[in-house]
C-alpha positions in Angstrom: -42.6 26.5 64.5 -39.8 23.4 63.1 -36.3 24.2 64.7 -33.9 23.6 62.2 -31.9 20.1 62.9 -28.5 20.6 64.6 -25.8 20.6 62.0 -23.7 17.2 62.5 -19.8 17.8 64.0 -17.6 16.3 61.7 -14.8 16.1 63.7 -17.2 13.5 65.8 -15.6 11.2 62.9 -12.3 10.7 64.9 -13.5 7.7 67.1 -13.8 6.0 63.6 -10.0 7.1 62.1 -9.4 5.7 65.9 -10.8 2.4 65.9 -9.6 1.9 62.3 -5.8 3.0 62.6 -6.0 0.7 66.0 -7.4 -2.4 64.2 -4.7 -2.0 61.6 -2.2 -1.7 62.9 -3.1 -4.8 65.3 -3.6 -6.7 62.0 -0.7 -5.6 60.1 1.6 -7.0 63.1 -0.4 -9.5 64.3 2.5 -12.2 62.6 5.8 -11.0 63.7 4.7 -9.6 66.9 3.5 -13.2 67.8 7.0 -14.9 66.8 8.2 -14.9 70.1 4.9 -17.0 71.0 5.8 -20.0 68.1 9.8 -19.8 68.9 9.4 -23.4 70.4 7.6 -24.2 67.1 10.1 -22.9 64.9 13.1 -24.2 66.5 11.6 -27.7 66.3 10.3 -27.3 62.9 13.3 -25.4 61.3 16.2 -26.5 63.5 16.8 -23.0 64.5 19.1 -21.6 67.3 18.0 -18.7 69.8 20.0 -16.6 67.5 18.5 -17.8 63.9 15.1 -17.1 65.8 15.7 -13.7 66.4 17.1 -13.3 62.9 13.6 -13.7 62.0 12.6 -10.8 63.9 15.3 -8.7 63.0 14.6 -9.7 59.1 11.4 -7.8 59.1 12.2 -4.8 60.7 15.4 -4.6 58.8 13.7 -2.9 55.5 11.7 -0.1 58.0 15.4 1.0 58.8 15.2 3.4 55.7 11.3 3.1 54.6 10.0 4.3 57.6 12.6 7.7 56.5 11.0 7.2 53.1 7.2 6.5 54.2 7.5 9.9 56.4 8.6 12.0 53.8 5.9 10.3 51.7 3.1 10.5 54.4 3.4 14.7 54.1 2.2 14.6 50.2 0.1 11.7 49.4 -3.3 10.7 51.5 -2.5 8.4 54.3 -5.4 6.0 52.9 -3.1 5.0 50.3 0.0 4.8 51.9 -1.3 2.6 55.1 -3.4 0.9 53.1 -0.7 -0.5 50.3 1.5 -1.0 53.2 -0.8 -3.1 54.8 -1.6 -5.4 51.3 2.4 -6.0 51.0 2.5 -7.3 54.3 -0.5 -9.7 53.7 1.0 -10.6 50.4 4.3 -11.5 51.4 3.4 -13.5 54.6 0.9 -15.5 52.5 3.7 -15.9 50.0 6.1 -17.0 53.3 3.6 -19.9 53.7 5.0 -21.6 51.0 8.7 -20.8 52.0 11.0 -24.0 51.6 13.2 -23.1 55.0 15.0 -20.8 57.1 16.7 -18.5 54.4 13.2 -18.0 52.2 11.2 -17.1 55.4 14.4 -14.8 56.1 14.0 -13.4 52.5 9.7 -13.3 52.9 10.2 -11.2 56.2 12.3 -8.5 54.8 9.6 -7.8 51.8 7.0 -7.8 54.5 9.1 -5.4 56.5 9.0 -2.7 53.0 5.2 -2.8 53.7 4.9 -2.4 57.4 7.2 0.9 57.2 3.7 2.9 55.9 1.8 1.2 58.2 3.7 2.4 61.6 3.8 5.9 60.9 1.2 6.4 58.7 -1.5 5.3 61.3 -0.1 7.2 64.0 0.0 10.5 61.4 -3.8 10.3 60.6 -5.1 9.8 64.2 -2.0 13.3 65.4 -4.6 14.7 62.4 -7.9 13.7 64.3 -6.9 15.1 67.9 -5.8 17.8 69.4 -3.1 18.2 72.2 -5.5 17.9 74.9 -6.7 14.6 73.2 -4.0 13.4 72.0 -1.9 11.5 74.5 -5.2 9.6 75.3 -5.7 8.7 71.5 -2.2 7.9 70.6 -2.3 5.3 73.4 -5.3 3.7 72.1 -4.3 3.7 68.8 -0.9 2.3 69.7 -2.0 -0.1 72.0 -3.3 -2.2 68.5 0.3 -3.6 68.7 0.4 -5.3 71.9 -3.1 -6.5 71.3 -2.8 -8.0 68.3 0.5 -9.8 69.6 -1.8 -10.7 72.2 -4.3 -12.1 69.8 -1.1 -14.2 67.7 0.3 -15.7 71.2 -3.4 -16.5 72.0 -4.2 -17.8 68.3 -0.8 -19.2 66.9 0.7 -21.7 69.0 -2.7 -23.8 68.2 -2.2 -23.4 64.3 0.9 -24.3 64.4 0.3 -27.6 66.8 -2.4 -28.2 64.8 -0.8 -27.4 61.0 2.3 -26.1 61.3 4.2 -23.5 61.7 3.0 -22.3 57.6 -0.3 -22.3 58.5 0.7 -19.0 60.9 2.2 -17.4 58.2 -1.0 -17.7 56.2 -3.3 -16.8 58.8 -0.7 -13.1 59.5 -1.5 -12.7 55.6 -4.9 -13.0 56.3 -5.3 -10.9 59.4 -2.9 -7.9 57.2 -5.0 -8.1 53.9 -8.8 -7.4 56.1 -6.4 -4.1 58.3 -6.0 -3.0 54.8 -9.3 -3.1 53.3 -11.0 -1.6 56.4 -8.3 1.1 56.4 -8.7 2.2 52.9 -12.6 2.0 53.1 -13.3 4.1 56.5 -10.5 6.3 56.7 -11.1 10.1 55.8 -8.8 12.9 56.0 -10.2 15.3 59.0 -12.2 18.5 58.1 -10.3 21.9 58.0 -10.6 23.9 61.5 -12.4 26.9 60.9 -11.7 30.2 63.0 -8.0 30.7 63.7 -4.7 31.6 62.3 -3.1 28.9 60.1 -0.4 27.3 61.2 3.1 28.2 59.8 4.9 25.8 57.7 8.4 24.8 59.0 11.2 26.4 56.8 12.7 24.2 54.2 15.0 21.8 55.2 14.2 22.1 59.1 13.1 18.9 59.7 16.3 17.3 58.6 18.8 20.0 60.9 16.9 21.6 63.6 14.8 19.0 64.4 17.4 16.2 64.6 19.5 17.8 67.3 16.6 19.7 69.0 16.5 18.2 73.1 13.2 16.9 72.7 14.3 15.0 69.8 16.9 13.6 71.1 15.5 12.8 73.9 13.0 11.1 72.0 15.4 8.8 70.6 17.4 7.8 73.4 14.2 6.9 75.3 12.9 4.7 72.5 15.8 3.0 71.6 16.3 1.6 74.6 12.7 1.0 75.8 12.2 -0.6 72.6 14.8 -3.1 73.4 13.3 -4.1 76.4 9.9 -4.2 74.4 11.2 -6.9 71.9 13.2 -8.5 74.3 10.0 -9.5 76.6 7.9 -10.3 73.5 11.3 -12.8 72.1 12.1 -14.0 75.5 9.3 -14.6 77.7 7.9 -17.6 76.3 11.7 -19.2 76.0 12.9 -17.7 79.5 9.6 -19.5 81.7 10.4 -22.7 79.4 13.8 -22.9 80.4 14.1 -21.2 83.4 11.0 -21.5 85.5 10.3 -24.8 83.8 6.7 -24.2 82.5 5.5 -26.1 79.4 4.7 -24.2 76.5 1.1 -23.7 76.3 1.2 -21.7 79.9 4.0 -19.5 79.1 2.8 -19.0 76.1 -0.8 -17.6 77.9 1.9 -15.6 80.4 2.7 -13.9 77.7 -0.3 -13.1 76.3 -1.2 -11.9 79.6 1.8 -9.5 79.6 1.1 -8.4 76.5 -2.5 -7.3 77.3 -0.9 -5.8 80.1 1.2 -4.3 77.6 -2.1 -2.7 75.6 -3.4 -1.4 78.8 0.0 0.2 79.9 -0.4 1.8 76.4 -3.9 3.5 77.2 -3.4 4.4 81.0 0.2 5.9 80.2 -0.3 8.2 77.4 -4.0 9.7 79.0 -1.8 10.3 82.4 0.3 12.1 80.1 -1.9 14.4 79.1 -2.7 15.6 82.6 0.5 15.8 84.6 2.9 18.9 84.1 6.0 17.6 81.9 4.0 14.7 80.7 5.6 13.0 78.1 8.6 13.0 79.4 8.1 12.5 83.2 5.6 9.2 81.8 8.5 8.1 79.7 11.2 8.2 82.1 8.8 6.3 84.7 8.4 3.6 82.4 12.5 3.3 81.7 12.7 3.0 85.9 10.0 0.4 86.1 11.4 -1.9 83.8 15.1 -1.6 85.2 13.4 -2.9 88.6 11.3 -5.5 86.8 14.4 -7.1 84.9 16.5 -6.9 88.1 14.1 -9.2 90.2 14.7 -11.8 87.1 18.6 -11.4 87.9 17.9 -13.0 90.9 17.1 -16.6 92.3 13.2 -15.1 92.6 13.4 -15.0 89.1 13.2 -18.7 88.7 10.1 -18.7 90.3 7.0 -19.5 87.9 4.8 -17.3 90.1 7.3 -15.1 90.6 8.5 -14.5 87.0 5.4 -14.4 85.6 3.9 -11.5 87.9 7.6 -9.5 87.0 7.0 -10.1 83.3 3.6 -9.0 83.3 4.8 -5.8 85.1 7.4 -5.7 82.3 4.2 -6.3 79.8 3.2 -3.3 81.4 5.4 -0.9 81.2 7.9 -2.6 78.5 4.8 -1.6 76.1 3.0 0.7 77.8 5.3 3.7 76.9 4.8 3.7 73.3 1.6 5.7 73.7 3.2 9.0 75.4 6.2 8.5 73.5 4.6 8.7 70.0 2.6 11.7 71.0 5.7 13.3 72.1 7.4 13.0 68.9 3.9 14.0 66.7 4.3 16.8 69.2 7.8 17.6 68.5 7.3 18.8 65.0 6.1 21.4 62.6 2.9 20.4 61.4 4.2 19.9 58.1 7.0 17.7 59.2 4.5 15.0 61.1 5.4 12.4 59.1 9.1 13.1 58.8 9.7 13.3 62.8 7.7 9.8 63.1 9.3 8.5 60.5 13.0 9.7 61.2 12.2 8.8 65.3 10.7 5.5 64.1 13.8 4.9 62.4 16.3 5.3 65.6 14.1 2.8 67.1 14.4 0.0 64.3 18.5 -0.1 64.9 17.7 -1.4 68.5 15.0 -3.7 66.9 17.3 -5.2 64.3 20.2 -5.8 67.0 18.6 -6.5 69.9 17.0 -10.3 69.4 19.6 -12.1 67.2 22.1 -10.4 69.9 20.0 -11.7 72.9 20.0 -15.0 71.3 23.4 -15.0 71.0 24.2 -14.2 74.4 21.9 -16.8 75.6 23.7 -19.4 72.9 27.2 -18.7 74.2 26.5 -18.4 77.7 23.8 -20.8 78.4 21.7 -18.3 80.6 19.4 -15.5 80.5 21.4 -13.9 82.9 24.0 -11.3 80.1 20.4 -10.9 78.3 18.4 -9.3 81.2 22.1 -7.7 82.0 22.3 -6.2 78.8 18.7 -4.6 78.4 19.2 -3.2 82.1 22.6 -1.3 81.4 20.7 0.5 77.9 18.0 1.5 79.9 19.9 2.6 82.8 22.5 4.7 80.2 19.5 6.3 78.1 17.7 7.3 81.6 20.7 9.0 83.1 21.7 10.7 79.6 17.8 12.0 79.0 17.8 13.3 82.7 21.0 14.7 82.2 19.5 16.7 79.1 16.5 17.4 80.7 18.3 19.4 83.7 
């Protein structure tokens, strides 16, 4: 007698959607997540201040300020194929476009168009792989998926200090294009929406207009936000300053900072992993895991206050353990917020918590630079990120009692 084959589980197809929305999101911000690792570069080749080079950072996340608002809303109607995977070919487009840029105020210009295509890519990626897993699962897979940031800025310090020594600081431009154009293509050709759950009661659809009330002052949400802002700070903070800080400060040359901070960035990517799977098995997980990381990098940035600080060895173990946890708690946090919604307002609460975060990304490195300009030290610029954490801990405890 022939047994009839086992019928294949569909939902086995999520390690793809996985690996896919990992890889492109890697490759989407493989450029201006490896700025920090060519600041050296651009300075020399640009004339630029610490300020103008974190100008260049704020320039592309200036446009996600509203399109990650828009892309949400957008992301609850239309495929997410389509919206990551346009995204994803503006970004290539315009940083291939940026290789041609004449100086500082085209690259500005060629950053902020980049920045209208990376607001799909953030939240739509995150979207498809809440889709995929359950809340079991989903810590876990939101931490892998997420830790495609720190990788790929891992891969751009590793990859673009040599292109630029070698051709210039264009040639890095052309290379993010490149790395943003094959994210798309793989996006668009593997990604499926996942199959319909059968068994069960649907799910209720949020009433009209909820995500735009209740959710925005719901505790959880704000929570959310306070959290991210500030850990987000310290995030772009390490990836803008590390490079610069062991230059000046702990007087490395530029190729082994520039490895420190690829190691802290890996770091980073692992953080990202470990972090969001423990916070799928400890009671009060997202939070408790977020609030950990806030305390870890208040410690990490107050060893660099100090004359240990100035230490090569010393500096670089801190900012690996700022690496860590300065990137590592993006993976519970982004499950939190795809947990703090109606299912049918997904896209809106990562969108509209996504959105928070890019006021802190747009301030924070032209404002570091500044600080560092006027005062001549890193010192009001590890001051600074330490008093936002500190004041966003205490008020999310506070709410949390």
């Amino acid at each position: 007698m022939t047994l009839a084959a086992e019928p294949r589980d569909p939902w086995r197809y999520r390690w793809v959607v996985l690996g896919v929305a990992t890889f492109t999101q890697a490759a989407a911000g493989f450029f201006v997540q490896g700025i920090g690792s060519i600041g050296v570069h651009l300075q020399q080749g640009l004339e630029l201040s610490t300020t103008q080079l974190g100008l260049l950072v704020s320039a592309a996340q200036l446009a996600p300020l509203a399109g990650l608002l828009a892309a949400g809303e957008l992301l609850d109607r239309v495929n997410e194929r389509w919206v990551v995977g346009i995204g994803a070919v503006v970004v290539a487009l315009c940083l291939a476009a940026g290789g041609l840029a004449p100086g500082y105020p085209a690259l500005l210009a060629v950053l902020f168009v980049a920045g209208i295509g990376y607001s799909a890519v953030q939240p739509g990626g995150s979207k498809s792989v809440a889709a995929w897993f359950d809340t079991s699962r989903r810590g876990l897979a939101m931490g892998i998926r997420q830790a495609g940031l720190p990788l790929g800025a891992a891969l751009a310090s590793a990859a673009l200090p040599f292109l630029a020594e070698a051709y210039g600081w264009r040639a890095t431009l052309v290379a993010g294009g490149a790395m943003a154009l094959l994210g798309a293509a793989v996006f668009m050709a593997c990604y499926r929406r996942p199959p319909v759950r059968s068994g069960g009661a649907a799910r209720r659809p949020a009433p009209e207009g909820y995500s735009r009330r209740q959710l925005l002052r719901s505790p959880a949400m704000v929570r959310i936000m306070l959290s991210g802002t500030s850990l987000i700070a310290t995030q772009y903070g390490v990836g803008v300053l590390t490079v610069l800080y062991l230059h000046k400060t702990a007087a490395l040359a530029v190729g082994p900072a520039a490895l420190i901070l690829v190691a802290a960035q890996l770091a980073g990517a692992a953080g990202r992993i470990v972090l969001a799977a423990l916070s799928d098995r400890i009671a009060s997980g997202r939070y408790a895991t977020v609030a950990a990381c806030m305390i870890a990098v208040i410690a990490g940035m107050t060893v660099l206050l100090t004359p240990a600080g100035r230490s090569p060895a010393t500096a670089a173990a801190v900012l690996i353990w700022l690496g860590f946890f300065g990137y590592g708690w993006y993976g519970p946090w982004v499950a939190a917020v795809a947990e703090a919604a109606p299912p049918d307002r997904t896209g809106f609460a990562l969108g509209l918590a996504m959105s928070a975060n890019q006021i802190a990304i747009i301030l924070i490195p032209p404002l570091l630079g500044l600080l560092i300009d006027t005062s001549g030290s890193f010192t009001p610029a590890w001051g600074l990120l330490i008093a936002m954490t500190l004041t966003a801990l205490l008020a999310t405890a506070r709410r949390r009692s």
